[in-house]
N, C-alpha and C positions, 0 to 999 in steps of 0.2 A: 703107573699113573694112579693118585687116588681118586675117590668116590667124588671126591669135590672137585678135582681138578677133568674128571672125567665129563660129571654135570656141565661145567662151565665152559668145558669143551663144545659141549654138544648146544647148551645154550647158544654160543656163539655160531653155529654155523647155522641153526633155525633162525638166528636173527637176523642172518648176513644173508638168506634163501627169502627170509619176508622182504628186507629191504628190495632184495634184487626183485621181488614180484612187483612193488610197488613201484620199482624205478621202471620197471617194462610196461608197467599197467598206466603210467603219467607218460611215458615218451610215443603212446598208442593215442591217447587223448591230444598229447602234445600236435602230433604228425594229423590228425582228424582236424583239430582243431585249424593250423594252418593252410590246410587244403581248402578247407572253405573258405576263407581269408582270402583265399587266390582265385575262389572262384571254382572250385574242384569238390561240386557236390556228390560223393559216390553213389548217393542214390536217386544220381538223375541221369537219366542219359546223355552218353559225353560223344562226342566226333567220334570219328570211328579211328582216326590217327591218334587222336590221342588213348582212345580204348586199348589200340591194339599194341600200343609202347608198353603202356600200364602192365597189360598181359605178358607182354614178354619179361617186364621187370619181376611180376609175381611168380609167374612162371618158374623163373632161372633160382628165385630166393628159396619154393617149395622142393624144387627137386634138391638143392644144397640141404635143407631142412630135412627131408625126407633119404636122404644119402646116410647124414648123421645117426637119423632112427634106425637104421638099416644096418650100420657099422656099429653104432650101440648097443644095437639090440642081445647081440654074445652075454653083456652082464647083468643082464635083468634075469636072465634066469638062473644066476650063482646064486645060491643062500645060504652060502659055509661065510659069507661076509660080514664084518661088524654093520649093525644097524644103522651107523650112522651115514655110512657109505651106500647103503640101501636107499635110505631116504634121500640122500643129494642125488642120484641115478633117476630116482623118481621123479624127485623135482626136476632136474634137468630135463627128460622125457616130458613132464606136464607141461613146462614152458616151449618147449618144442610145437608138442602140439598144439597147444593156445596159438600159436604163432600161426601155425601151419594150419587152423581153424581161421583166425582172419586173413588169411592169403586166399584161403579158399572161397571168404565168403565175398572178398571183393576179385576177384577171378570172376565169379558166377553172375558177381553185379555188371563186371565192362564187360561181360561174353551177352546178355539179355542186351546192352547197346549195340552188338552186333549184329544181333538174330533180327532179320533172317539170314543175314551174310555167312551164320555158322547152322551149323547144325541143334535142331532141339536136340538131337540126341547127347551133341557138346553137352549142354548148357544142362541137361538133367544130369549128367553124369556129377559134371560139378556141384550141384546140387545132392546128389545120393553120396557124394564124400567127404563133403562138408557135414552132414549130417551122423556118418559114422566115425570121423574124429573127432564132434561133439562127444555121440557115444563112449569113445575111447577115454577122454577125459575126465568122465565121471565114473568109469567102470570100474572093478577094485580087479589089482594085479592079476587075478587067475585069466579073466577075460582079456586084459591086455595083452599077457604072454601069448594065446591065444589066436587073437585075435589081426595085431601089432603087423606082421610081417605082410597079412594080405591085403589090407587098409595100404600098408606103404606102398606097395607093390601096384596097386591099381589109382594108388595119389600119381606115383612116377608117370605108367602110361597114358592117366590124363594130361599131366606136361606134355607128355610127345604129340600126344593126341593135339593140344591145344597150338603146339606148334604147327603141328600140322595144317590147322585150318586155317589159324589166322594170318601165320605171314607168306 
């Protein structure tokens, strides 16, 4: 492969990594957007029926999220790999996390419509993990590798956790 066909290579798949951020980052507005439309303000307090479907749906989506980072995790620490495969690995991972950051932050919002039905200690936990996949997001790879596995680890047993209390 040459120097140009290499570039254009690699052009093409940062174009096709922006597209896909912009296409997750409008179907997030999109789904906000209709919620409210319906009447599904997340930062009000909703029924407790309805709170607690919500949580089971966010729930079931973070621990799939958080499975993926778990079983992914093996190639983030290869660095005998062409850079371009580096960087899709990354991206994949940061859009995980983004995801897995608003799962979290509306988790934390229909568990505050539960409380007192749940535990603060629920509802801060959600809150201290949401806060460290923030962290993870902006942190540069040494810290992720790091870091990555025990973040997941304590994302999952807040699912179990959250199952636990709410249904």
């Amino acid at each position: 492969m040459s120097n140009a066909d290499s570039a254009s290579t690699i052009a093409s798949v940062l174009q096709s990594m922006t597209l896909l951020a912009t296409l997750s980052t409008a179907e997030d507005v999109r789904r906000s957007v209709a919620q409210r439309r319906a009447g599904l303000d997340p930062s009000a307090q909703e029924p407790p029926d309805r709170a607690r479907a919500s949580l089971r749906n966010a729930g079931d989506d973070l621990m799939d999220l958080l499975m993926q980072v778990m079983l992914g995790r093996m190639h983030l620490s290869h660095q005998d790999e062409r850079p371009i495969a580096a960087a899709v690995r990354h991206f994949d991972l940061l859009m995980k996390l983004r995801r897995a950051e608003r799962l979290l932050h509306s988790m934390h919002q229909r568990l505050l419509s539960l409380y007192p039905d749940v535990s603060e200690s629920l509802v801060e936990e959600a809150r201290s993990i949401h806060g460290e996949v923030e962290y993870l997001i902006e942190a540069d790879e040494e810290e992720v590798l790091a870091d990555l596995d025990v973040i997941a680890e304590r994302g999952i047993s807040f699912v179990v956790w959250v199952r636990h209390e709410v249904e």
